[in-house]
C-alpha positions as CSV (number, residue, x, y, z in Angstrom):
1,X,145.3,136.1,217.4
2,X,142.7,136.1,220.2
3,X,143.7,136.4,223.3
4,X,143.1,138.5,226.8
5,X,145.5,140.9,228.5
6,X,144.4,142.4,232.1
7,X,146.4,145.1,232.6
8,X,147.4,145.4,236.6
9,X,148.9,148.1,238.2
10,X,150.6,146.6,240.9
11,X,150.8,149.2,242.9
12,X,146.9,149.4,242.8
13,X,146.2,146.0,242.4
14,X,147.2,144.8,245.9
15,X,147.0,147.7,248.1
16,X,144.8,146.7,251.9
17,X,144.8,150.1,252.8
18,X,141.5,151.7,253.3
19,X,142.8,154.8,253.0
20,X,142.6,157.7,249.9
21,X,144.4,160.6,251.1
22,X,144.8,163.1,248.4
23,X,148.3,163.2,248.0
24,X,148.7,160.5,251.0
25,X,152.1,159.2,251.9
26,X,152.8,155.6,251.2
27,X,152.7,155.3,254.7
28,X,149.0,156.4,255.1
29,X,147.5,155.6,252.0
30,X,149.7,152.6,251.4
31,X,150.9,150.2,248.5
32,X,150.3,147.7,246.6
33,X,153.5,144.8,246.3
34,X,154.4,142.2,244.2
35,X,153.9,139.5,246.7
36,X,150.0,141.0,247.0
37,X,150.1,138.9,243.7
38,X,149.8,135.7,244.7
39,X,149.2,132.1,242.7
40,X,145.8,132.5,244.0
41,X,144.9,136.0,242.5
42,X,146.5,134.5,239.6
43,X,144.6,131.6,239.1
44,X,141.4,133.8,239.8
45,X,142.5,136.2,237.1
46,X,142.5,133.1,234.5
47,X,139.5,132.0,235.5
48,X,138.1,135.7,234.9
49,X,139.9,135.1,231.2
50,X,143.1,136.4,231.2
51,X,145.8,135.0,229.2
52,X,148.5,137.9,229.9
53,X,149.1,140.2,232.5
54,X,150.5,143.4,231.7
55,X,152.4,144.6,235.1
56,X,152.1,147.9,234.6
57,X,154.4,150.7,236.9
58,X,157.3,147.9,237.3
59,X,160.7,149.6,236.4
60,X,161.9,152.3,238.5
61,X,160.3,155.9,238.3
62,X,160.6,159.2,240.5
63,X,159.0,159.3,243.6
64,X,158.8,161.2,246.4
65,X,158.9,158.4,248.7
66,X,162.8,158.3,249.9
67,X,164.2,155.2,249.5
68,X,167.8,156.5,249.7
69,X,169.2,154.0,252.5
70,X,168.6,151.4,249.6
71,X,171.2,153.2,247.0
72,X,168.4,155.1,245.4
73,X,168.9,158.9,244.8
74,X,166.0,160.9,246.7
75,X,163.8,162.8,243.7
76,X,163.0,166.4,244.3
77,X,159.2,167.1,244.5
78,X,159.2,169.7,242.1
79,X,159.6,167.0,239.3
80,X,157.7,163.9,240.7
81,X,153.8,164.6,239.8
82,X,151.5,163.6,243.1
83,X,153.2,161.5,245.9
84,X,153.9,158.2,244.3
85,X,155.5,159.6,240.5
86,X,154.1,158.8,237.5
87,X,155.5,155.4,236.3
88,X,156.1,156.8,232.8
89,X,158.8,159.1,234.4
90,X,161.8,156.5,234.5
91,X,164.2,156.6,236.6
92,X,166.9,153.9,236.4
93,X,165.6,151.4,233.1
94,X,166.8,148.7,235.1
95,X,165.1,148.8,238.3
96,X,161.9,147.5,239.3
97,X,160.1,150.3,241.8
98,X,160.9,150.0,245.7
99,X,157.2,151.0,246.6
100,X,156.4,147.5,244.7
101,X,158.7,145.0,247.3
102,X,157.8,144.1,250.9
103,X,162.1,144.4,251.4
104,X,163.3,147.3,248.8
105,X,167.3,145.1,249.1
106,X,165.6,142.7,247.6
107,X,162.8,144.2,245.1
108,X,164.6,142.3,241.5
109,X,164.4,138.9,243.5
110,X,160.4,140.0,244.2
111,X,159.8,140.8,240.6
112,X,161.6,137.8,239.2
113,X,159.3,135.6,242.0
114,X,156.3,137.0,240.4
115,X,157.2,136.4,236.8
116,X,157.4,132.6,237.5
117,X,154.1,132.3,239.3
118,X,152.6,133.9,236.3
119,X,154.1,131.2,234.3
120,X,153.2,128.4,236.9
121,X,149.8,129.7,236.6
122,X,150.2,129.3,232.8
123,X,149.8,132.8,232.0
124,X,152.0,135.2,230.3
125,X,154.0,138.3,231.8
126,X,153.7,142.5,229.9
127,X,155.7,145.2,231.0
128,X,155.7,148.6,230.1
129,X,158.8,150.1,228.0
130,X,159.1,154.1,228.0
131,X,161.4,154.8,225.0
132,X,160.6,158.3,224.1
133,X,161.3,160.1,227.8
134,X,162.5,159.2,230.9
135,X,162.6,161.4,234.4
136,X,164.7,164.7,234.7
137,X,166.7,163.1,236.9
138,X,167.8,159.5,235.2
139,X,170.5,157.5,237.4
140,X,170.7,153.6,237.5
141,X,172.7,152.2,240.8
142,X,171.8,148.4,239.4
143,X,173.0,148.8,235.9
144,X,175.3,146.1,234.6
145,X,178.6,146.1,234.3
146,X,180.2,148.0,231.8
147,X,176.7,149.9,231.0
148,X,176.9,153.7,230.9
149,X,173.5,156.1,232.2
150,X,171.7,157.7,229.6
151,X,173.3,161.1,228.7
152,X,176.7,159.7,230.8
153,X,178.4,160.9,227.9
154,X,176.5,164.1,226.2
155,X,178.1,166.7,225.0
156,X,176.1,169.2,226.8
157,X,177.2,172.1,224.9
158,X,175.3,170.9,221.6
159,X,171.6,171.3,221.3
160,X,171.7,168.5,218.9
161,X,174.1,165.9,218.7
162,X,173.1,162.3,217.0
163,X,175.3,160.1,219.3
164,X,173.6,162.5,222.3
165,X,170.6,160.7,224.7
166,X,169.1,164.0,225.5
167,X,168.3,167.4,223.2
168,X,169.7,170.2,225.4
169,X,168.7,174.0,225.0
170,X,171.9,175.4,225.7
171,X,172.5,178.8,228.1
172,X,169.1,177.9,229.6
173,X,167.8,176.4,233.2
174,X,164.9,174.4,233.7
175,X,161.5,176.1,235.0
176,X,159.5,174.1,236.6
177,X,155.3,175.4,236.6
178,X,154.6,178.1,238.8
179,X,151.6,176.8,240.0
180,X,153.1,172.8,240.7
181,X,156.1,174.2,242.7
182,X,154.0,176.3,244.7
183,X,151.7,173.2,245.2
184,X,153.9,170.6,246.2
185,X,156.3,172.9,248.4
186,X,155.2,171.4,251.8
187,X,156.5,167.8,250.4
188,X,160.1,169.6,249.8
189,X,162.8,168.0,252.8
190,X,164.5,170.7,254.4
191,X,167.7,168.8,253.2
192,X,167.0,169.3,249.8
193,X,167.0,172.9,247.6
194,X,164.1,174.8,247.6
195,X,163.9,174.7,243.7
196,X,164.9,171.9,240.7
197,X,168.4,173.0,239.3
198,X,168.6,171.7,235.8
199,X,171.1,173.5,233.3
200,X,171.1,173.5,230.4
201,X,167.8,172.7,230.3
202,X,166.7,169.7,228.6
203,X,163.7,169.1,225.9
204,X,160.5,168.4,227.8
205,X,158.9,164.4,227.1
206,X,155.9,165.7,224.7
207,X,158.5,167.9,222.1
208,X,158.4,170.8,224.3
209,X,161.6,172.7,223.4
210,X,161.6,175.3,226.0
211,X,162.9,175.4,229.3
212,X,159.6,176.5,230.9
213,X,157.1,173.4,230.0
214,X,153.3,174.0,231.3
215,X,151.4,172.0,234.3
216,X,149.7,169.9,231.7
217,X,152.8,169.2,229.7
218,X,155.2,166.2,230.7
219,X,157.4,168.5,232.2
220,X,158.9,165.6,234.9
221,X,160.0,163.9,231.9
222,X,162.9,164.6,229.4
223,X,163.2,163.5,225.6
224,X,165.3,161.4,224.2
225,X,167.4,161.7,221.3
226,X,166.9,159.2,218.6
227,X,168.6,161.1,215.9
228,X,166.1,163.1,214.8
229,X,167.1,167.0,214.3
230,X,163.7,168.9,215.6
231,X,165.2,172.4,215.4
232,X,166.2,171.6,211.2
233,X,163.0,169.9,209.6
234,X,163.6,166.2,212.1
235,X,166.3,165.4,209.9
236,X,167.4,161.9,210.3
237,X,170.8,161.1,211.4
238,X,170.9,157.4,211.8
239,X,174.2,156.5,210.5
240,X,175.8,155.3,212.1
241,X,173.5,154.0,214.6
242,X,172.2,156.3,217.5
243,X,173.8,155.7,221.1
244,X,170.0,156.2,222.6
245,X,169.4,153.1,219.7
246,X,172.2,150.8,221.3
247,X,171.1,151.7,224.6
248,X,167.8,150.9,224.8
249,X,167.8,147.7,222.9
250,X,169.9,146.4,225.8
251,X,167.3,147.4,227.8
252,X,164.6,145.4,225.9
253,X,167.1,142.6,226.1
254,X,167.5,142.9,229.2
255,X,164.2,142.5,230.5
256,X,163.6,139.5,227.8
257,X,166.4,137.7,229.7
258,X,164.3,137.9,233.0
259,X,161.9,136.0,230.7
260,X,159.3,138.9,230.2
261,X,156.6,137.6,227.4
262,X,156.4,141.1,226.2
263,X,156.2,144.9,226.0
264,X,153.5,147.3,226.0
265,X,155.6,150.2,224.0
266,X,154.6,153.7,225.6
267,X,153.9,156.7,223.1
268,X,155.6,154.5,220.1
269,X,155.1,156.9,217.5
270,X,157.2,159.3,218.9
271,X,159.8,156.9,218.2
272,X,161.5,156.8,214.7
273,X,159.9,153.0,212.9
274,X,163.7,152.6,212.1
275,X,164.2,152.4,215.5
276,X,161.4,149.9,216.2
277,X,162.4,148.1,213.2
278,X,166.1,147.7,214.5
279,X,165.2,146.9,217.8
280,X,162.6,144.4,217.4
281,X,164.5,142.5,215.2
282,X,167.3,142.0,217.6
283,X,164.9,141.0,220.3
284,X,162.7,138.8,218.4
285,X,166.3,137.4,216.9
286,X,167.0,135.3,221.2
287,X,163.7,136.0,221.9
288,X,160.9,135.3,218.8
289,X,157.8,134.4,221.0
290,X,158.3,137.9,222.9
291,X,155.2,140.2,221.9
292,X,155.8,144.5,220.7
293,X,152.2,145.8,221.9
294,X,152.2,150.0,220.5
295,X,150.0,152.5,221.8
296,X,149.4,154.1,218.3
297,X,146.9,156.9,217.8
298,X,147.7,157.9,214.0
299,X,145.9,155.6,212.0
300,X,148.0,156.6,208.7
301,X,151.1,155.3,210.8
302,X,149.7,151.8,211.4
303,X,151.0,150.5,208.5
304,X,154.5,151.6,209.2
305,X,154.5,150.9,212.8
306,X,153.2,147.2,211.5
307,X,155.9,146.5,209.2
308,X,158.6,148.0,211.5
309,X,157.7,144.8,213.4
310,X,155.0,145.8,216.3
311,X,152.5,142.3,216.7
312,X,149.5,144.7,217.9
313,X,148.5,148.3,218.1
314,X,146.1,149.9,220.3
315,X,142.8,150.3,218.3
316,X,141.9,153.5,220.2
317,X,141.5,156.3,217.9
318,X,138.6,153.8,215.6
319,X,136.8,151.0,218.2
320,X,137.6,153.0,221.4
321,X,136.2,156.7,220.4
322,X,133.8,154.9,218.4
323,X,131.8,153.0,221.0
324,X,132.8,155.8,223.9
325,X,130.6,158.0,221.5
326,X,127.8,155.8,221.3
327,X,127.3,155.3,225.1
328,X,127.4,158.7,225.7
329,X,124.9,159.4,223.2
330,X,127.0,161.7,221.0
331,X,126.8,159.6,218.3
332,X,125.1,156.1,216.6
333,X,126.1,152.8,215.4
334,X,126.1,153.8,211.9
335,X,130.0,155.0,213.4
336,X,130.4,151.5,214.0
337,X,129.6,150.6,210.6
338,X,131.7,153.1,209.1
339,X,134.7,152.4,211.1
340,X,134.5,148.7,209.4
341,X,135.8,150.3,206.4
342,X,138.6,152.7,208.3
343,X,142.1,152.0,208.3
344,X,141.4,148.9,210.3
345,X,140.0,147.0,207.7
346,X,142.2,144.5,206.6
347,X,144.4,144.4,210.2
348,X,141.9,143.4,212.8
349,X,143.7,140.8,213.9
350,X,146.4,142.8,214.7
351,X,143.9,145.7,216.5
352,X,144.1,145.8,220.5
353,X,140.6,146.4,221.8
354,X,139.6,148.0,225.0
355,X,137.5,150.4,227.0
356,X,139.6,151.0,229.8
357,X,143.1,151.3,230.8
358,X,145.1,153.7,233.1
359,X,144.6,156.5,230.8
360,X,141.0,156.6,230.1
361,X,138.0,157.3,232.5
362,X,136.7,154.6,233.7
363,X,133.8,153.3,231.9
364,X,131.4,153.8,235.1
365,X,132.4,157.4,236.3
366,X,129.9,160.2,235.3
367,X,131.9,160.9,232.3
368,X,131.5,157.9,230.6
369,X,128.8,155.5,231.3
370,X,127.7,156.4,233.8
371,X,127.1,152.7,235.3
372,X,128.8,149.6,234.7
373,X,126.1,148.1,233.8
374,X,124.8,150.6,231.4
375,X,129.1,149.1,229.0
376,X,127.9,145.9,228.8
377,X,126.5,146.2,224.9
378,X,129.6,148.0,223.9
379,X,132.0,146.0,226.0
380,X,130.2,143.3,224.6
381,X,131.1,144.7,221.1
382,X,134.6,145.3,221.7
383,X,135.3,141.9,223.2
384,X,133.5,139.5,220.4
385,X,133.9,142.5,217.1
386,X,137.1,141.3,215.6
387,X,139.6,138.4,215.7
388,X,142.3,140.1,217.7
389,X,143.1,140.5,221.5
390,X,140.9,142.4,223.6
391,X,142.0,143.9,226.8
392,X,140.5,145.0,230.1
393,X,141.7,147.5,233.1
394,X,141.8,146.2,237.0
395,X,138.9,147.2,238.5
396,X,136.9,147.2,235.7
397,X,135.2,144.0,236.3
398,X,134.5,145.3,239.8
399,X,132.8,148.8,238.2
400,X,135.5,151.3,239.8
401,X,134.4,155.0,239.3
402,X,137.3,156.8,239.7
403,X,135.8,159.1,241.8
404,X,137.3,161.6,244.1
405,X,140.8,163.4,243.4
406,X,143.5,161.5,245.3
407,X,146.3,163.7,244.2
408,X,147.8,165.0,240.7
409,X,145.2,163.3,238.6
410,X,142.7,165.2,240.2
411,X,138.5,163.7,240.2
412,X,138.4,163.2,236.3
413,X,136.9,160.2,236.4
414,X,140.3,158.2,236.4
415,X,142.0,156.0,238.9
416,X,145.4,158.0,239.6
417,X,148.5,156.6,238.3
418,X,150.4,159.3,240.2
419,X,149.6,158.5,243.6
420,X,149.3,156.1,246.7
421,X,145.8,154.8,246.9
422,X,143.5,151.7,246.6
423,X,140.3,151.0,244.6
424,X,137.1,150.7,246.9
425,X,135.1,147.6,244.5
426,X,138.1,146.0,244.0
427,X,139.2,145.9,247.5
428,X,136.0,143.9,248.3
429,X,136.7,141.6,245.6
430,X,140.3,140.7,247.3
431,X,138.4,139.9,250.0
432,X,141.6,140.1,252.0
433,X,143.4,137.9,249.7
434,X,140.8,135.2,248.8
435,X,140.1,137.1,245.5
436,X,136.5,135.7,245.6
437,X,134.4,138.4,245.8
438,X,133.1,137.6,249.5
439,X,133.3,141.0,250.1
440,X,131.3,142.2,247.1
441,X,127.6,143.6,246.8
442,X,125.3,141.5,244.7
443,X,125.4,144.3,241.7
444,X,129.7,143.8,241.9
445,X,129.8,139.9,241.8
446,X,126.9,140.3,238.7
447,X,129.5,142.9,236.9
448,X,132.3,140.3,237.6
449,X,130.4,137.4,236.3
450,X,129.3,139.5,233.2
451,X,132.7,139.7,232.5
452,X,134.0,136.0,233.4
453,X,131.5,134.9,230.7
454,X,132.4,137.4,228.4
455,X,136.0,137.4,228.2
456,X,135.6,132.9,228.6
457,X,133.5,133.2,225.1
458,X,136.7,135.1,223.3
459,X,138.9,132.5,224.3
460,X,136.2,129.4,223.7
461,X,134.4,130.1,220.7
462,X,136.3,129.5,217.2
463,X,133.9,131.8,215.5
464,X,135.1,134.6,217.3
465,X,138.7,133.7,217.6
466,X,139.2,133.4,214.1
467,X,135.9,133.6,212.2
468,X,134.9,135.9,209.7
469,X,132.5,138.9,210.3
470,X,129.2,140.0,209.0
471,X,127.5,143.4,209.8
472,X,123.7,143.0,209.8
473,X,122.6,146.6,210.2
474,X,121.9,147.6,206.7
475,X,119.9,144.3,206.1
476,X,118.0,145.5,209.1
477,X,116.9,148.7,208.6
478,X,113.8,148.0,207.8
479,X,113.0,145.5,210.2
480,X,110.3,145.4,212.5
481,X,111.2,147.0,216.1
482,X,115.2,146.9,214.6
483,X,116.1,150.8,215.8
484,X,119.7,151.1,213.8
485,X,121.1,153.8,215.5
486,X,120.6,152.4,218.8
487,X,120.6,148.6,218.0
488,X,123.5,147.1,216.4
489,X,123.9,143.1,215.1
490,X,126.6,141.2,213.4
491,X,127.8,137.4,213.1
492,X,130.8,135.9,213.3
493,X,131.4,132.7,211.6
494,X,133.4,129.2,210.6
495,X,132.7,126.8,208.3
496,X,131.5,124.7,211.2
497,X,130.2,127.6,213.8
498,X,127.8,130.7,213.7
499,X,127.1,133.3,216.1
500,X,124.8,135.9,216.2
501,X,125.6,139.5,218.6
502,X,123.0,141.3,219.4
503,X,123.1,144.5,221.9
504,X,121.4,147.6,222.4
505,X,122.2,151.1,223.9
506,X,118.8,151.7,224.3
507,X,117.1,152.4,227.4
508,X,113.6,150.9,226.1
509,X,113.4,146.8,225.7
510,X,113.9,145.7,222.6
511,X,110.9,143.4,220.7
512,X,112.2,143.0,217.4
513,X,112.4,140.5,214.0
514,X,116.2,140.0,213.4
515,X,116.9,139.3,209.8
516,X,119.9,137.4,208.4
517,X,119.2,138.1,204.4
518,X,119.7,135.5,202.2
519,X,123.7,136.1,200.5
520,X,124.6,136.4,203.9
521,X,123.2,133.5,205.3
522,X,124.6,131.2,202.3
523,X,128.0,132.7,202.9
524,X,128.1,131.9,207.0
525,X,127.1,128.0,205.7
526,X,123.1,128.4,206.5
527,X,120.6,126.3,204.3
528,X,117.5,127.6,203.5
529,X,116.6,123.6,203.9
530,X,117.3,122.9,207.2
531,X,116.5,123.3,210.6
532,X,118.5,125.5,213.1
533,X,119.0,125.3,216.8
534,X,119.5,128.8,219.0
535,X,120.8,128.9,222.2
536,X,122.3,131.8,224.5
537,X,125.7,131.6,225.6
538,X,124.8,133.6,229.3
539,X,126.2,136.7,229.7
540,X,123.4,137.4,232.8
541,X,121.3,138.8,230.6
542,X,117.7,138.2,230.0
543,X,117.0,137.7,226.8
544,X,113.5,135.4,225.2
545,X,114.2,134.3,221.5
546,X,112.5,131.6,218.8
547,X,114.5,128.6,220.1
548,X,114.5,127.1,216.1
549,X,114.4,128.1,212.6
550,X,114.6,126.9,209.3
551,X,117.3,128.1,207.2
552,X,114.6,130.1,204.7
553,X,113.0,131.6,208.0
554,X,116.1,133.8,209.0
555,X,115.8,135.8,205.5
556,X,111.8,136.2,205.6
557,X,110.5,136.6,208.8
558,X,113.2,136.6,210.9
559,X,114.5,135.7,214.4
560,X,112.3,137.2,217.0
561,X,114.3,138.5,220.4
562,X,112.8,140.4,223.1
563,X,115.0,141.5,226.2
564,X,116.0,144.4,228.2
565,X,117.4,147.8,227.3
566,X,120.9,148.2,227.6
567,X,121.8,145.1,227.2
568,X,123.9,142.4,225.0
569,X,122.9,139.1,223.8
570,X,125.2,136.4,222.0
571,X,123.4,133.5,220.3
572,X,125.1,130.1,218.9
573,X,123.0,128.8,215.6
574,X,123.6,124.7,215.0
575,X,121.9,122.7,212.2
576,X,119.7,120.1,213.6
577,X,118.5,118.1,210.6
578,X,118.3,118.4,206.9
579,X,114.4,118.8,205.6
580,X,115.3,117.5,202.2
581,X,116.0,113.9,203.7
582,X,113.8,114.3,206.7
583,X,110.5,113.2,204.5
584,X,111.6,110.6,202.8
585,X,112.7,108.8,205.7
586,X,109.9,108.8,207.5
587,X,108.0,107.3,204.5
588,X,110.3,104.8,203.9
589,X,110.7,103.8,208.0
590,X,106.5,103.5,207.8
591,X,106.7,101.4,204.7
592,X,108.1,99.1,206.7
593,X,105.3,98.9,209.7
């Protein structure tokens, strides 16, 4: 199914404050809230082509922001990465995060306001769940009643236990890094112990089975127990069912009840499927519209991930390296055309494209593109490719660089998720809350128009939300001006629609005779007998092409295009008339003069 997800970080998304401090308070460098999220940035956001939001940093996670006059147990530093916590570091499952509320007393009611004016706005609500790991120091002060904390009940002298939450290296204490500790000292209270106590020691997020993780492990995060012996081969031990299995179903449930359209699962296979498989089931049992999105990386476990129930994996490891390659020039499209026949093949519509999200680079730092401008044929690709959902990050459509190291995340070309900041191009684009780019340059409101149009033809066009594909690189080889490793053309098709992509990742304007062969024309519904209409859906870019063909001239001489390097180009072909009747009726009409 084709449809559009923005992902939002809320605490990005909204946030007025001009300031980047690296490792800034939240009073200094400030915060983005729910409220920031109003029915007018909504309704700009569909307009821009969303169909679902995916909220992303929602549910409770370390900090060290104090929020303990609100119930909430302070976090010690040593265990929170940068100022703000990474939101993959949960700390109570269900909680929304206080930095996220205008009043922390009444943050639920603020999140429960914004999931309604996402449905008055007609689009549909994404949050994240964390199953494999959740913050050293888990506590929920809001659970329901009757619910018991993760680990409540661990028998802390086992290192595994199947009905334990947590893998436990017994007779050890936590270590945390050297060099963090050391860095984040000045941030420690003078109320609070100079050091993290944590004994025994628990297993580190990312299978790190040792009390002393390293700075670029997960080591603010623990593991949890689904079962699975590490320490003797990950035997399985999942009769009967796991307590961490009960546990966080009611969590998914949970969050379904507040009438959540879905879930973005974190790291999901380093989850058993069984688990999946149980748990989805349940969910989709009261809720069967609600969507399982899995950030998969193993393309031999898509399969199983699939059939345990997940509607849509992340389609990084094929269309995401793939097309990052080919910008950078550290590769060619003839990747492209081999990933067509990857694991993929067969499951694009379950595929979740993108080219950005909160753990990538952004496409226009240094280490990727270089310039926004310079995605646009490969966002172009990843948008209009295949028949499933495509996705894009905030700030993307403004051309956010990522640049400068606010905190833990350091200047890698990434927006940090780990602390307080705002983004510079998107803040113009709020426009203090009109969301109308006012504030924009002329190159920002160009991006964000490339990308209104782009993301409007996914959702508009049949061809490309459920038509079939075919790959005109081979077919073009030969062509005149066709460069194959740095042009790349395809058409997607229904028996009633055909459209043709063209982009380029060249730098030099193309001038070139585009070729639909013969077989491949008869199969997208194309008659060698009639005559053909061709027109541009805009995308801003400038693009001159024949304006009408016959069916027979596509296979023989071609369609002749001519634009600008680096650059995309999506063309509609209609039939016009039929030249095997068109003759005849003109005799006959001057037969009768």
């Amino acid at each position: 199914m084709k449809f559009v997800i923005y992902q939002l970080f809320v605490r990005l998304f909204g946030n007025k404050t001009e300031t980047n401090l690296p490792y800034g308070s939240i009073e200094k460098n400030g915060s983005g809230k729910f409220a920031d999220i109003t029915d007018k940035a909504l309704n700009k956001l569909k307009l821009l082509g969303a169909t679902h939001i995916w909220y992303t940093g929602v549910i409770e996670h370390s900090t060290t922001t104090d929020y303990s006059a609100f119930g909430i147990l302070a976090d010690h530093p040593c265990v929170v990465k940068g100022r703000a916590g990474s939101p993959y570091a949960i700390k109570d499952y269900y909680d929304v995060d206080p930095d996220l509320s205008v009043n922390p007393a009444e943050r639920m009611r603020e999140f429960e306001d914004l999931i309604k004016r996402t449905q008055s706005a007609g689009l549909k609500s994404i949050i994240d769940f964390v199953p494999n790991h959740l913050a050293r120091k888990y506590y929920s002060d809001v659970k329901p009643l009757g619910t018991k904390d993760l680990g409540e009940d661990d028998d802390k002298s086992l290192s595994f236990s199947p009905q334990n939450n947590f893998y436990y290296l017994v007779g050890q204490s936590f270590q945390t890094p050297h060099e963090y500790e050391t860095l984040v000292n000045r941030f420690i209270p003078p109320s609070m112990e100079r050091h993290f106590e944590e004994r025994p020691a628990k297993a580190t997020g990312n299978d790190v089975f040792s009390p002393s993780p390293g700075i670029n492990d997960w080591f603010e995060t623990v593991k949890l127990n689904y079962g699975v012996d590490y320490a003797n081969g990950r035997q399985k031990h999942f009769s009967p069912t796991p307590d961490v299995w009960l546990k966080m179903t009611d969590i998914l449930m949970f969050w379904a009840e507040k009438g959540v359209d879905g879930f973005r699962c974190d790291m999901c296979e380093m989850v058993p499927t069984e688990f999946w498989q149980y748990a989805i089931a349940k969910v989709k049992s009261k809720f069967r519209d609600v969507i399982f999105i899995g950030e998969a990386y193993s393309p031999d476990n898509y399969s199983a991930y699939l059939s345990a129930g997940f509607d849509y994996l992340y389609d990084k490891v094929g269309l995401y390296d793939t097309l990052r390659a080919i910008i950078r020039g550290e590769s060619d499209f003839r990747r492209l055309c081999d990933y067509r026949y990857s694991p993929v093949n067969g499951i694009e519509t379950r595929m979740l494209a993108f080219l950005e999200n909160h753990d990538e680079q952004r496409l226009a730092s240094s280490s990727f593109a270089g310039n926004p401008f310079n995605a646009v044929p490969v966002m172009t690709v990843a948008a209009l490719l295949g028949p499933g959902p495509v996705m894009i990050y905030n700030g993307q459509e403004s051309g956010e660089e990522g640049g400068g190291a606010q905190g833990f995340g350091g200047g890698d070309g990434r927006t940090s998720i780990f602390d307080y900041g705002h983004m510079p191009k998107h803040l113009r684009w709020m426009n203090g809350g009109a969301f109308d780019g006012g504030a924009s340059t002329e190159k920002e409101r160009a991006l964000f128009d490339f990308y209104r149009k782009l993301l409007n033809i996914c959702l508009a066009e049949r061809a490309i939300i459920e038509g079939k594909f075919i790959e005109l690189q081979m077919a073009n080889a030969q062509s005149e001006g066709f460069n194959q490793y740095k042009n790349y053309a395809f058409m997607r098709y229904t028996d009633k629609e055909r459209l043709l992509v063209f982009v380029t990742v060249d730098t030099i304007a193309p001038d070139l005779w585009l070729k639909i062969p013969a077989d491949e024309a008869q199969l997208a519904g194309i008659d060698a007998d009639a005559r053909y209409s061709i027109s541009s859906l805009d995308l801003g870019q400038a693009f001159v092409f024949d304006e009408n063909l016959t069916g027979a001239d596509f296979s023989t001489s071609g369609l002749h295009i001519r634009g600008s390097g680096m650059s995309a180009v999506v063309l509609k072909i209609r039939m016009i008339q039929d030249f095997k009747n068109q003759e005849p009726r003109i005799k006959t009409l001057r037969s009768l003069d």
